[in-house]
N, C-alpha and C positions, 0 to 999 in steps of 0.2 A: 409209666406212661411216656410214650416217645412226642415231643413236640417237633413241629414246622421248624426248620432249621435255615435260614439264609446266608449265603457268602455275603459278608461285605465289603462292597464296592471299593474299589481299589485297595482292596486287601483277601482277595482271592487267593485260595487256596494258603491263609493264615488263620483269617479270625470267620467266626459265623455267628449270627443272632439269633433268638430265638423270638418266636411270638410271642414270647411273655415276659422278654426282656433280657434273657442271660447272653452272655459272649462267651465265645468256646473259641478257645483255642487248638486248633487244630495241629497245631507242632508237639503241645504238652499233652493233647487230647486231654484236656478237661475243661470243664465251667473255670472261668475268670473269679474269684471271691474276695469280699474284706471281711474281717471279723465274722467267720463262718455266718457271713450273712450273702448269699449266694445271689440276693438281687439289691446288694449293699452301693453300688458304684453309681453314679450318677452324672460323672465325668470317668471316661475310659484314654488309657495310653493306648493307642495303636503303633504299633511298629513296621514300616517294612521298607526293605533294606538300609538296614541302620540310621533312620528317619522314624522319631517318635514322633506322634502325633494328636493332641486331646481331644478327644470326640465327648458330645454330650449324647448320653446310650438313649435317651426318648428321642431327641431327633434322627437316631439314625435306626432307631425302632419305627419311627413315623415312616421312611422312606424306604424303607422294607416290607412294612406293611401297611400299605394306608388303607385297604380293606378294611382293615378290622377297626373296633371300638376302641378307645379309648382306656377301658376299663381293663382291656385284656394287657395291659403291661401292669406286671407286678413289680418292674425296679422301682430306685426312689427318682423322682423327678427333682428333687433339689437335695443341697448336702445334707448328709447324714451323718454324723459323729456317736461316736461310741468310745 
């Protein structure tokens, strides 16, 4: 099943979000992952031009999609250890 996909904002044509929360990298074309946990991140590194950056993935899920519910992000909204 293909999900809504977003560039995110000052990181265009690098990273994209999805409506359910994953970050894609569009350099390695794949999903972002920790511990084959695929919506394991809850603080994300962004990169661009040799400028890392930590984003919290709800907030920038919020601002990609504020349409949608609440419910519809499956990442974790606080840390997760494993």
């Amino acid at each position: 099943m293909q999900e809504d996909r977003k560039a995110i904002k000052g990181y265009e044509n690098l990273y994209e979000i999805t409506s359910s929360g994953r970050i894609y990298s569009l350099k390695r074309k794949r999903t972002l992952k920790r511990c084959n946990d695929e919506y394991g991140f809850h603080i994300i590194k962004l990169s661009n031009n040799g400028k890392a950056t930590n984003h919290n993935v709800f907030e920038l899920w919020k601002q990609h999609f504020p349409a949608l519910n609440e419910s519809e992000f499956k990442g974790a909204k606080t840390v997760k250890y494993k």
